[in-house]
C-alpha positions as CSV (number, residue, x, y, z in Angstrom):
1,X,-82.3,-16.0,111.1
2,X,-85.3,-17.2,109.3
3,X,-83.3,-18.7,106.4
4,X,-81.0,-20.3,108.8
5,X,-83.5,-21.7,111.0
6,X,-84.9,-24.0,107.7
7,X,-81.6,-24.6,106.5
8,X,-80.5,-26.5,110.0
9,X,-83.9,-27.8,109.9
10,X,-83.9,-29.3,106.6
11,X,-80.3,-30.6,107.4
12,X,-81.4,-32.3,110.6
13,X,-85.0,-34.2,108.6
14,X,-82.1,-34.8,105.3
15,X,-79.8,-37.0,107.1
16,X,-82.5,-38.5,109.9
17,X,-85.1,-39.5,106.6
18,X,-81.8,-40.9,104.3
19,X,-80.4,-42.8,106.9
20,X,-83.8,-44.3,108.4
21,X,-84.3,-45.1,104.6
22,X,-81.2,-46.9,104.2
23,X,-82.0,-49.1,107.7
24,X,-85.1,-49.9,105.9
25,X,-83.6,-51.3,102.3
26,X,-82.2,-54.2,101.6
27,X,-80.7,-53.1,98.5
28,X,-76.7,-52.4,98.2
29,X,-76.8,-49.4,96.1
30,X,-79.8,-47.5,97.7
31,X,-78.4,-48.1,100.8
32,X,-75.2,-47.1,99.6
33,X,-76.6,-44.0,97.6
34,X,-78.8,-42.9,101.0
35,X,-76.0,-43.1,103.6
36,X,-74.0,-41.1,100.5
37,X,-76.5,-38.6,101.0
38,X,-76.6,-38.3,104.6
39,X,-73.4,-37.5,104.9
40,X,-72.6,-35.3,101.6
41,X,-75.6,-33.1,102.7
42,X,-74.3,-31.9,106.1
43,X,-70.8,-31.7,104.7
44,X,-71.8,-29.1,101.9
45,X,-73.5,-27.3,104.7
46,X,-70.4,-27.3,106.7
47,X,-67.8,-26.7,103.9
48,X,-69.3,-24.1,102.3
49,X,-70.1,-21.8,104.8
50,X,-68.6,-18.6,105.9
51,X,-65.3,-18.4,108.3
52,X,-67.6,-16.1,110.9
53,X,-70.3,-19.6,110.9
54,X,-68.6,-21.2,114.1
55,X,-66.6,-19.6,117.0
56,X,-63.5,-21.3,116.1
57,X,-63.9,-21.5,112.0
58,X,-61.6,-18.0,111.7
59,X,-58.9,-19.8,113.9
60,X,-59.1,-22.7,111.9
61,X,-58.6,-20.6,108.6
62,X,-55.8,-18.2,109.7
63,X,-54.1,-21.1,110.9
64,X,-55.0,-22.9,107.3
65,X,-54.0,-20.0,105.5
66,X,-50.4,-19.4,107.4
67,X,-49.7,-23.5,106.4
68,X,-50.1,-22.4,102.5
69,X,-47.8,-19.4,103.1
70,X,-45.4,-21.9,105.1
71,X,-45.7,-20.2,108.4
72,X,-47.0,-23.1,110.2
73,X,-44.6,-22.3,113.4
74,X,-47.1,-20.1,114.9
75,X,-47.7,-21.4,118.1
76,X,-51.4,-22.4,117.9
77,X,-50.4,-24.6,114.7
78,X,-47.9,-25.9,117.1
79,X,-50.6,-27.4,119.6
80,X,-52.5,-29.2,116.8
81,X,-52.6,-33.1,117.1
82,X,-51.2,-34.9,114.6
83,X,-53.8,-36.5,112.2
84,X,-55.5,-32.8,112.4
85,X,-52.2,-31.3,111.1
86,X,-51.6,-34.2,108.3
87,X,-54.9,-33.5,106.8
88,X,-54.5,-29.5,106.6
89,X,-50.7,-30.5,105.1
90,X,-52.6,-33.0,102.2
91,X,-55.6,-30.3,101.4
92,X,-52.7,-27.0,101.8
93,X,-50.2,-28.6,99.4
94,X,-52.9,-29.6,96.7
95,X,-53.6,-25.9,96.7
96,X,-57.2,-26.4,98.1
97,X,-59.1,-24.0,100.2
98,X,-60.0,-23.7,103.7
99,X,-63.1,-24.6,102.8
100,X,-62.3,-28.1,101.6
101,X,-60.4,-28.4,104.8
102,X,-63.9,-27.5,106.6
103,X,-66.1,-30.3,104.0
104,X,-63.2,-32.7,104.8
105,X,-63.3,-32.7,108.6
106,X,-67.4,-33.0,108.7
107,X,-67.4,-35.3,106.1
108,X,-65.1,-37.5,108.1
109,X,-67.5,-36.7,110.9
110,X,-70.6,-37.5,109.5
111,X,-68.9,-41.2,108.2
112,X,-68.0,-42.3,111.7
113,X,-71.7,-41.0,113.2
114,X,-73.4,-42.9,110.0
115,X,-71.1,-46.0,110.8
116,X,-72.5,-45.9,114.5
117,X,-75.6,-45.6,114.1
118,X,-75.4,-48.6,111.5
119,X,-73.8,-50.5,114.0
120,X,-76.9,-49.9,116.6
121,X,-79.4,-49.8,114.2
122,X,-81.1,-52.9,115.4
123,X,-81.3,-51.5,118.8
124,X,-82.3,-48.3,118.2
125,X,-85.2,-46.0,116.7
126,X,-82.3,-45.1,113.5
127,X,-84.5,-41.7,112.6
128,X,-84.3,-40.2,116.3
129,X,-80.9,-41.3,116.9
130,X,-79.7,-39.4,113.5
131,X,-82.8,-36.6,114.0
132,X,-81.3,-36.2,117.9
133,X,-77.2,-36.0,116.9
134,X,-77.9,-33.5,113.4
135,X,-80.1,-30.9,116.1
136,X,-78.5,-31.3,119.4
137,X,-74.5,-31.5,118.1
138,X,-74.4,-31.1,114.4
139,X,-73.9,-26.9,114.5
140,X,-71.5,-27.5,117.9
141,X,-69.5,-29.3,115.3
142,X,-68.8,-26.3,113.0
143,X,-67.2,-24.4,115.8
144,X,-65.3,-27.7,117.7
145,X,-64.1,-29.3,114.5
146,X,-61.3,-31.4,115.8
147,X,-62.7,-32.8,119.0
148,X,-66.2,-33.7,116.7
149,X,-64.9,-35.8,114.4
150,X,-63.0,-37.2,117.6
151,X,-66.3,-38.0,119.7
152,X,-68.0,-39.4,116.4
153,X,-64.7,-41.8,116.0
154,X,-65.5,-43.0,119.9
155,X,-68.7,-42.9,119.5
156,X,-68.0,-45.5,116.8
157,X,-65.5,-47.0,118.6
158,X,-68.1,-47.9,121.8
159,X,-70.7,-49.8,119.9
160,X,-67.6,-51.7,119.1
161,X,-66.7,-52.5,122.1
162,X,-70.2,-53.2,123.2
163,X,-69.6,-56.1,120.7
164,X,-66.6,-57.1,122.4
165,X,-64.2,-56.2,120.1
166,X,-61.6,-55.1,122.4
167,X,-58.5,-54.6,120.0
168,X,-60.7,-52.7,117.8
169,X,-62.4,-50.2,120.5
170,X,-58.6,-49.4,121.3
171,X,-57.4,-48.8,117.9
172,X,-60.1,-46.5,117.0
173,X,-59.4,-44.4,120.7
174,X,-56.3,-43.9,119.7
175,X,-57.2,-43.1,116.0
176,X,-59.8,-40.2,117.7
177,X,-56.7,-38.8,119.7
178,X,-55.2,-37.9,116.5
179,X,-57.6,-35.3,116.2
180,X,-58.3,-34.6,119.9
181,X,-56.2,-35.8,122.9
182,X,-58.8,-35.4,125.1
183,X,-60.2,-38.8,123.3
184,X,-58.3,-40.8,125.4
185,X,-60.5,-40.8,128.4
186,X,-62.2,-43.2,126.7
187,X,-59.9,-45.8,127.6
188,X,-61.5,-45.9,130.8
189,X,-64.5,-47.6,129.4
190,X,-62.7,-50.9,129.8
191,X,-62.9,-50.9,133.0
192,X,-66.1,-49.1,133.2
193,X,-67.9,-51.2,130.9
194,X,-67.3,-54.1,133.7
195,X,-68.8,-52.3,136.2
196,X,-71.4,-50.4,134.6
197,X,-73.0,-53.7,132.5
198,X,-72.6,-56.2,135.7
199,X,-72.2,-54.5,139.1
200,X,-74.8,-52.1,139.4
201,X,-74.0,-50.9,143.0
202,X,-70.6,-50.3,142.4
203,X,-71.5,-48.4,139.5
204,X,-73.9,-46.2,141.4
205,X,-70.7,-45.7,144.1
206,X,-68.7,-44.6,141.1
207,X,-71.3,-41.9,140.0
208,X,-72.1,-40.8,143.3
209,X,-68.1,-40.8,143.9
210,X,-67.2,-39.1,140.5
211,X,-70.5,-36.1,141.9
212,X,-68.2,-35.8,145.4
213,X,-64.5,-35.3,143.1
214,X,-66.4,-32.7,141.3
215,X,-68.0,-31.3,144.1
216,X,-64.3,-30.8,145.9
217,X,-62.4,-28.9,143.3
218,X,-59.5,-28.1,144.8
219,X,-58.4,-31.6,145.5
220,X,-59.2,-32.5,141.8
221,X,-56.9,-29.5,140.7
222,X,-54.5,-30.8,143.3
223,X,-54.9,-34.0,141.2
224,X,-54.5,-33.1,138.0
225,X,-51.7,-31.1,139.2
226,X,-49.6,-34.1,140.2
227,X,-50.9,-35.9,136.6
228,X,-49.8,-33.3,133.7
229,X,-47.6,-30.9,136.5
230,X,-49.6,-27.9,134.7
231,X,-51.1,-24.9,136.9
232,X,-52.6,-24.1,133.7
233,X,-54.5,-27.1,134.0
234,X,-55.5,-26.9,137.7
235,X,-56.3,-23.6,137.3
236,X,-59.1,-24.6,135.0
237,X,-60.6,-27.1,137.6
238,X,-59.9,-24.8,141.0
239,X,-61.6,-21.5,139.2
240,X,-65.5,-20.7,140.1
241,X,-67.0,-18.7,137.8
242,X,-69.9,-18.4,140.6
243,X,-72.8,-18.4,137.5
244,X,-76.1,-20.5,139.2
245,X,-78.1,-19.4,136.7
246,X,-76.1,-21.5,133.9
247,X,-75.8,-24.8,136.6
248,X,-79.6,-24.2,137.1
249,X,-80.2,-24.8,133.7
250,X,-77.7,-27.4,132.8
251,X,-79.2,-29.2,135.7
252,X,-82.7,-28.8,134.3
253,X,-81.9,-29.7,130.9
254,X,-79.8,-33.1,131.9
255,X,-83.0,-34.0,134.0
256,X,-85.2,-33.8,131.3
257,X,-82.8,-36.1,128.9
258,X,-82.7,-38.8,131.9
259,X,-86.2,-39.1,132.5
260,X,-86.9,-41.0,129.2
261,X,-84.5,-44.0,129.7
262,X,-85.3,-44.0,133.9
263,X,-89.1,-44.3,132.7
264,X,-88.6,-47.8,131.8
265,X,-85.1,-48.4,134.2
266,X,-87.6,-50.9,136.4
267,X,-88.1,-53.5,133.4
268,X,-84.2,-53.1,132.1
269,X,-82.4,-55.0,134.0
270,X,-81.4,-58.1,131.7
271,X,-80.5,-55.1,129.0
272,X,-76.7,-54.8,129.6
273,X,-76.5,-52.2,126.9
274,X,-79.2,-50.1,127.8
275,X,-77.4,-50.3,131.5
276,X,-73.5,-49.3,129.9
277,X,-75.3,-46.0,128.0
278,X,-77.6,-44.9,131.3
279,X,-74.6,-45.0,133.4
280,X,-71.7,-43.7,130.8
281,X,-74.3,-40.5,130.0
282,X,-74.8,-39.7,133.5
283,X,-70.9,-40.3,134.1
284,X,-70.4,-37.5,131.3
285,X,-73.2,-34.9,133.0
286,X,-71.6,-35.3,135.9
287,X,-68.0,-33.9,134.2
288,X,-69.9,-31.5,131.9
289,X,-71.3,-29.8,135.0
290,X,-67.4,-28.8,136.2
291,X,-67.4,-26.9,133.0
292,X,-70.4,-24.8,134.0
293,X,-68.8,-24.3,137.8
294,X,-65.8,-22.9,136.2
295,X,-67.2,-21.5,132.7
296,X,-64.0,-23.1,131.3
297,X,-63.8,-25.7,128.4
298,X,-63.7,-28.7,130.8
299,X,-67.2,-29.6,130.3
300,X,-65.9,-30.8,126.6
301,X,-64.0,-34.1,127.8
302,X,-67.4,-35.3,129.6
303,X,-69.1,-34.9,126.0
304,X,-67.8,-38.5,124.6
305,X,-69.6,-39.9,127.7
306,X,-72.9,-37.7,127.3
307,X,-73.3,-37.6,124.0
308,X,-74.3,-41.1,124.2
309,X,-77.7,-40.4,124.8
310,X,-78.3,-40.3,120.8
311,X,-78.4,-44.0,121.1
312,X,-79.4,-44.0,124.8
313,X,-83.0,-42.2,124.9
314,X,-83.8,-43.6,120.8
315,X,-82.8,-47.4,122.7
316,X,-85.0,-46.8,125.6
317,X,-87.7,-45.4,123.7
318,X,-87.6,-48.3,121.7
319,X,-88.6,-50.8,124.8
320,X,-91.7,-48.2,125.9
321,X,-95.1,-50.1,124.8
322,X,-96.7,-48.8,121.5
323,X,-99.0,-46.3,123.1
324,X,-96.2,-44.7,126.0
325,X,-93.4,-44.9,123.2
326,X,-95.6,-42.6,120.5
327,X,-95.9,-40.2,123.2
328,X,-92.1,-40.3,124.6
329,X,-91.6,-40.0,120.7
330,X,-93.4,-36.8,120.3
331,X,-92.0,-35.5,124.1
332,X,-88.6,-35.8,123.1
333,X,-89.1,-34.6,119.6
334,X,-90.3,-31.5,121.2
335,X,-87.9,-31.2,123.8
336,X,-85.1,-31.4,120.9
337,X,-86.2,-28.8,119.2
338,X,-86.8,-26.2,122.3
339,X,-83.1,-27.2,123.4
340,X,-82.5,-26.3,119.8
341,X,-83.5,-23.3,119.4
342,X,-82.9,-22.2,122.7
343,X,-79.2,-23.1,122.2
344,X,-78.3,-21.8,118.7
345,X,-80.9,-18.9,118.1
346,X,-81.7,-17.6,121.3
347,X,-78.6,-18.1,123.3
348,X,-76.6,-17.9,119.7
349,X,-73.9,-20.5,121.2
350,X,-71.0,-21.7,118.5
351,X,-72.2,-18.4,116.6
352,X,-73.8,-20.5,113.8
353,X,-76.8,-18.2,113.2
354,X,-77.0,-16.6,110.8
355,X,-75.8,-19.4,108.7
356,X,-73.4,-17.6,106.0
357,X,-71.5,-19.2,102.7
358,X,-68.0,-18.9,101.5
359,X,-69.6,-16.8,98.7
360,X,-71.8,-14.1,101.0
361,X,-70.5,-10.5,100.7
C-alpha cells in the first residue's frame, strides 16, 4: 500500500508540475515536450498495470482477449459503443495486448483533460485544476475506462461551448457517446447554459426542481419508463438501497467542495462562467446523490456535470484576495488529499490499491 500510495502521488505532482510548466512557457517545444509528459506519465501508469488494478480492467481484458480469438459475439462485447469497439478491433488485429488497449484509452484520456485545461488556463489556477482531476478521478478512470475518456471529451467539449462554439460543443458530444452513451446528457447544456449564465432564479427553480424529481423516485422511474420502455432501467431509479450512512457522507463531502466557490458567490455576479460551473456541479450532486439512494450506477451520468468542479473551485479560488486565496489553496489541498485517501486506500473503491504491473507475479 505504501508503494502505491507514492506512486499515485508522484503521478498526481508529475502531470499538475508539467502542465503548470507548460502554462508558464512561451516556447513551442517545451510546451509541447511538457504537456507530452503529462500525459505519457499517467498513461504508462495506466497501461502497464495489472488486470486486477481496476474493478472493471478483467472485463475489459476477457472481452479483449475473446476479440483476438474472434469471439466477439459474447454479449457484453455486444453492448460496447462503437468508437470503444473500433479501437479494441485496430489494437486486436495489430496483434497488440490488452495492455496497449489500457495505455491507448488513458492516453486518449489524459489528451482531452490536457486540452481543457489549456483551454481554461487563463481562468484558472492550471496546477490545482490538473493536481485536483489526477487525485480525485484519475484511479476512477482505470476501473470506468470508457465513460472517462467520455467525461474528459465533454469536459473538453464545455469550455468550448463556453466560447460559443456551438457546432463544435455538439460534435465533440457526440464524439464522447462513441465511448459512452450516457454522454449525451450533455446536450442539455444548450439549454442550460441559457439559464444558468443569465437567469439566475430560474436556475435556482431548476436545481431545487431537479432535488424534488430525485426526491420522488417512483415517478422518475415512471419517466424513464415511458423514455427507453425498459424496467431494467426504472428498476435502477425506483430501488432504495436504504444506506444513510453512504448519503450522510456524500452529503458531507459535496458540502465541503461547494463552500469554496459560494465563499466568494456575493462578488461573482458579472462572472458568467464562474455562474455556468456553480450551477452545472450542483446540477450533477444532485443526480449523483440517486446513485447513493439506490447503490446503483446511476450516480455516473451526474459525473459530467460534477466533475466540473476541477475548473470550478481552481476558478473561484483564483478571484479570493491574496491572503484568503493561499489559505483556500492549502484548505482544499488538504481536503483533496483526505478524500483521497479515504476513497482509494481506506474505502479501497475502483480496487486500484495495491497498484500492480502487467509483469507482477
Amino acid at each position: 500500500m505504501v508503494m502505491s500510495f507514492f506512486i499515485y502521488l508522484f503521478n498526481a505532482l508529475t502531470v499538475a508540475f508539467f502542465v503548470q510548466f507548460a502554462s508558464k512557457n512561451k516556447n513551442k517545444i517545451i510546451r509541447f515536450l511538457s504537456l507530452g509528459i503529462a500525459i505519457l506519465v499517467p498513461s504508462l501508469i495506466a497501461g502497464l498495470r495489472d488486470v486486477e488494478v481496476g474493478t472493471d480492467s478483467i472485463t475489459y481484458a476477457e472481452n479483449f482477449w475473446l476479440l483476438q480469438y474472434g469471439e466477439s459475439t459474447r454479449e457484453r462485447w455486444n453492448e460496447f459503443e462503437p468508437g470503444y469497439s473500433f479501437l479494441n478491433n485496430i489494437i486486436a488485429n495489430l496483434g497488440f495486448s490488452y495492455s496497449v488497449l489500457f495505455f491507448a484509452m488513458q492516453f486518449l484520456t489524459m489528451l482531452f483533460f490536457v486540452k481543457a485545461v489549456w483551454n481554461e488556463r487563463d481562468n484558472i489556477i492550471v496546477w490545482l485544476t490538473s493536481f485536483t482531476y489526477m487525485l480525485l478521478y484519475f484511479q476512477t478512470s482505470l476501473n470506468m475506462v470508457r465513460q472517462a475518456l467520455s467525461i474528459t471529451i465533454c469536459i473538453f467539449a464545455i469550455t468550448l461551448l463556453l466560447k460559443n462554439k456551438k457546432m463544435q460543443f455538439l460534435v465533440w458530444v457526440l464524439v464522447a457517446s462513441l465511448f459512452h452513451f450516457s454522454a449525451l446528457i450533455c446536450l442539455s447544456l444548450f439549454i442550460l447554459k441559457y439559464f444558468f449564465e443569465k437567469r439566475e432564479k430560474l436556475s435556482l427553480l431548476i436545481l431545487i426542481g431537479a432535488s424534488m424529481l430525485i426526491s420522488n423516485r417512483d415517478l422518475l422511474g415512471n419517466i424513464v419508463y415511458v423514455i427507453t420502455g425498459s424496467g431494467y432501467f426504472a428498476g435502477y431509479i425506483t430501488r432504495d438501497a436504504e444506506d444513510f450512512g453512504s448519503m450522510s457522507v456524500y452529503i458531507l463531502r459535496c458540502g465541503a467542495y461547494i463552500v469554496f466557490p459560494l465563499f466568494i458567490f456575493h462578488k461573482m455576479n458579472f462572472c458568467k462562467k464562474y455562474k455556468f460551473y456553480l450551477y452545472t456541479v450542483i446540477l450533477g450532486f444532485i443526480i449523483g446523490s440517486l446513485g447513493r439512494m439506490t447503490m446503483t450506477q446511476v450516480q455516473r451520468v451526474g459525473y459530467y456535470f460534477s466533475y466540473l468542479l476541477i475548473l470550478l473551485i481552481p476558478l473561484s479560488i483564483s478571484y479570493m484576495r491574496r491572503g484568503n486565496k493561499a489559505v483556500a489553496k492549502i484548505a482544499f489541498c488538504l481536503l483533496l488529499l483526505f478524500a483521497w485517501y479515504y476513497d482509494f486506500f481506506y474505502k479501497g473503491f475502483n480496487d486500484t490499491v495495491p497498484y500492480k504491473t502487467t509483469f507482477s507475479q
